[in-house]
C-alpha positions as CSV (number, residue, x, y, z in Angstrom):
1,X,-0.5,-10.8,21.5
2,X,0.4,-8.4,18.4
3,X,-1.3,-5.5,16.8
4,X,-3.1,-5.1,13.7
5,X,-1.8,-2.1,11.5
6,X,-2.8,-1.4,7.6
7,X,-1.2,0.8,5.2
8,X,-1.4,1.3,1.3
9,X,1.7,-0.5,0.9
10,X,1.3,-3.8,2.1
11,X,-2.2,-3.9,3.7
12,X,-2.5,-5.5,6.8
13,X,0.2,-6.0,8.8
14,X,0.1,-8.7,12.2
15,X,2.9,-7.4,14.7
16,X,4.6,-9.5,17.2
17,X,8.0,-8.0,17.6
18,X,10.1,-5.1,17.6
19,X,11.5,-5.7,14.4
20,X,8.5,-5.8,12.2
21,X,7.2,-2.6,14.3
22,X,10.4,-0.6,13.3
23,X,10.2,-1.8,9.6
24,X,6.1,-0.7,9.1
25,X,7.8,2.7,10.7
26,X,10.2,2.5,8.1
27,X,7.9,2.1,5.3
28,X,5.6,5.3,6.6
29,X,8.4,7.4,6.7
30,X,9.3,6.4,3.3
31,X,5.9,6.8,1.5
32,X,4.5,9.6,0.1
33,X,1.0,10.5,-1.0
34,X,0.7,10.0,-4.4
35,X,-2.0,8.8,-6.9
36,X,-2.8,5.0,-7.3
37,X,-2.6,4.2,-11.2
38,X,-5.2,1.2,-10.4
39,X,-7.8,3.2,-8.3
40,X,-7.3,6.5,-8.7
41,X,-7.6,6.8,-4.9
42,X,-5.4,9.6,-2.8
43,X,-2.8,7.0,-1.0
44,X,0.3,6.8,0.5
45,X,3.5,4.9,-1.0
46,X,6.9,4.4,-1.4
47,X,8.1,5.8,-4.3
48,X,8.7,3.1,-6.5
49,X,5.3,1.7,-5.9
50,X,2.2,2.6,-8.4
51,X,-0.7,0.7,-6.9
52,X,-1.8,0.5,-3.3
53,X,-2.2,-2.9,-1.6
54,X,-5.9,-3.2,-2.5
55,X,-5.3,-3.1,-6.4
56,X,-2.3,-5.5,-6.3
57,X,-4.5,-8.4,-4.5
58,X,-7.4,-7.2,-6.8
59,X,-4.9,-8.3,-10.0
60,X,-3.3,-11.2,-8.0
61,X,-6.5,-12.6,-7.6
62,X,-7.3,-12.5,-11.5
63,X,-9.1,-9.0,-11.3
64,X,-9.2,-6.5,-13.3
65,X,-8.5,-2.8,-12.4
66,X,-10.5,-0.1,-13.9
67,X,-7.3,2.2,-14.7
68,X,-7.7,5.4,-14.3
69,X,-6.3,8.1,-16.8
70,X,-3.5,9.8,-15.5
71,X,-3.9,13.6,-14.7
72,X,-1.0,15.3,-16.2
């Protein structure tokens, strides 16, 4: 049986191997906290990423996001 892990990222992740464990390792040693542009919420991300996992299913599910101003 797997494990249940969740990050900002990609959400939920369902483990069963090796391989997906060393990649969600991967991924947390590549994310930084930053600011999500959707939430405004404190997370942690990779770089390249602007949202967190909750506001990209929010809009892939039709939603809107209430869009924070940035803080410059």
């Amino acid at each position: 049986m797997g494990r249940t892990y969740v990050d900002d990222n990609f959400g939920t992740w369902d483990m069963e191997d090796e391989d997906d464990l060393d990649f969600y390792n991967q991924v947390q040693e590549e994310s930084v906290e930053k600011r999500c542009e959707g939430c405004g919420r404190t997370v942690r991300l990779r770089p390249d990423y602007y949202i967190c996992s909750s506001c990209a299913d929010t809009l892939e599910r039709g939603g809107d996001l209430a869009w924070p101003d940035k803080e410059e």
